[in-house]
C-alpha positions as CSV (number, residue, x, y, z in Angstrom):
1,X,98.0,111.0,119.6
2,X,95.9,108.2,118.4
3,X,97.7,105.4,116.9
4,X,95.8,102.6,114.4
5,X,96.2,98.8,113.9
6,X,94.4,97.1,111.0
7,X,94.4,93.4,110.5
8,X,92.3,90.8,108.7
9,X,93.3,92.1,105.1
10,X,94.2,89.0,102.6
11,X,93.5,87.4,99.1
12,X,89.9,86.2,98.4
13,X,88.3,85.0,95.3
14,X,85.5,86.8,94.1
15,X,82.2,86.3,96.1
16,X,84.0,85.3,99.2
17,X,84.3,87.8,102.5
18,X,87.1,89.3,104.5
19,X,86.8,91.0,108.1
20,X,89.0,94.0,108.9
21,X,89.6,95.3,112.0
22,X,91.4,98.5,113.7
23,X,92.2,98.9,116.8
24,X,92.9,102.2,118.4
25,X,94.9,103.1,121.3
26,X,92.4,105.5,122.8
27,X,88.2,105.4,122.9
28,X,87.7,107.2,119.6
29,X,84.2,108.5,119.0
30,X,83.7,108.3,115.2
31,X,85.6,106.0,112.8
32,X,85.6,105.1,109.3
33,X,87.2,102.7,106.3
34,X,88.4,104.3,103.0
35,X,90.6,102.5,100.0
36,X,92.8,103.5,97.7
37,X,94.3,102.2,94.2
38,X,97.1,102.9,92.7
39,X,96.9,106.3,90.8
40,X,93.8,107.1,92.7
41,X,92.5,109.4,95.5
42,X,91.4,107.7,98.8
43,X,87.7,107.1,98.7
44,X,85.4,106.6,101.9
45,X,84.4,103.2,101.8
46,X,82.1,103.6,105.6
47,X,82.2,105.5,108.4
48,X,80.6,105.2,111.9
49,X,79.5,108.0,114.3
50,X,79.9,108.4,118.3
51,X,75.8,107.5,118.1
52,X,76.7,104.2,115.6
53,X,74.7,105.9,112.6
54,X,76.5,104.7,109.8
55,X,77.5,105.8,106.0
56,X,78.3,103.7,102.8
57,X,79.4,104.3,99.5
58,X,77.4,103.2,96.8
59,X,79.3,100.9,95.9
60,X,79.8,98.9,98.8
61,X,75.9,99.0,100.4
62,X,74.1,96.0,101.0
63,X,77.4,94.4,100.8
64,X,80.3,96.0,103.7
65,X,78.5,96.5,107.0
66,X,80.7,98.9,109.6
67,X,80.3,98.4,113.2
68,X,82.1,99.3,116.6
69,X,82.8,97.4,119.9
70,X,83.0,101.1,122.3
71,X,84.9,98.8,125.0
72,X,87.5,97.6,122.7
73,X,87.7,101.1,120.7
74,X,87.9,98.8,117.8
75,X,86.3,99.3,114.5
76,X,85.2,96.3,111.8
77,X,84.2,96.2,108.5
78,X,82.4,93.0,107.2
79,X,82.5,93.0,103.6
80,X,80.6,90.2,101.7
81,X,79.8,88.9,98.5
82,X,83.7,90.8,97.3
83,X,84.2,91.9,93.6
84,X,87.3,92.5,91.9
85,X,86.6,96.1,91.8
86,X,87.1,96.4,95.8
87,X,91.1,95.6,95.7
88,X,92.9,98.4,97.2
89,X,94.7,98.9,100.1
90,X,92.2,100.1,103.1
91,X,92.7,102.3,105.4
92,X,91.2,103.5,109.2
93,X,90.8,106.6,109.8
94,X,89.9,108.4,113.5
95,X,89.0,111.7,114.2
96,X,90.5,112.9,117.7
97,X,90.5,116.7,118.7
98,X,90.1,118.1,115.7
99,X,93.2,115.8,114.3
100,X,92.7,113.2,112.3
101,X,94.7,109.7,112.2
102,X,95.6,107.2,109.9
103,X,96.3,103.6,110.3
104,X,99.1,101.9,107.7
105,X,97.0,100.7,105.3
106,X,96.0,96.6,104.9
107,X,96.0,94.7,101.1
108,X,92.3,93.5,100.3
109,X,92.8,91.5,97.1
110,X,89.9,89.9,95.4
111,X,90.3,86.9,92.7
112,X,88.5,86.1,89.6
């Protein structure tokens, strides 16, 4: 079992920038960030391997940046220069023995 704890969600206006965090309860080896809409799938938004090689949507490069601290077994995604298009409510997501795990889900709102 692998439980999840996001934080640093919130209400920004448009160009500002938000950290989120997720913390798991167990060294994880890759990680990732995906949001979700109302009426919408969930959509990868970055991910992170065991080796730190990384992977963006389209929509987010050059603006979200992913990273890990291994001895925290906590995952972060920066996201900059925030449009209105990137409310959702974000999720982590760990892989662990061929299971994978959820965390609850933060609110990332962005202003015009």
């Amino acid at each position: 079992q692998v439980q999840l704890v996001e934080s640093g969600g919130g209400l920004v206006q448009a160009g500002g920038s938000l950290r989120l965090s997720c913390a798991a309860s167990r060294s994880i080896s890759g990680m990732g960030w995906y949001r979700q809409t109302p009426g919408n799938q969930r959509e990868l938004v970055a991910d992170i391997t065991a080796a730190g090689i990384t992977n963006y949507a389209d929509s987010v490069k050059g603006r979200f940046t992913i990273s890990k601290d291994n001895a925290k077994n906590t995952v972060y995604l920066q996201m900059n220069s925030l449009k209105t298009e990137d409310t959702a409510v974000y999720y982590c997501k760990a892989g662990y023995r061929f299971a994978n795990y959820w965390g609850q889900g933060i609110q990332v709102t962005v202003s015009s």
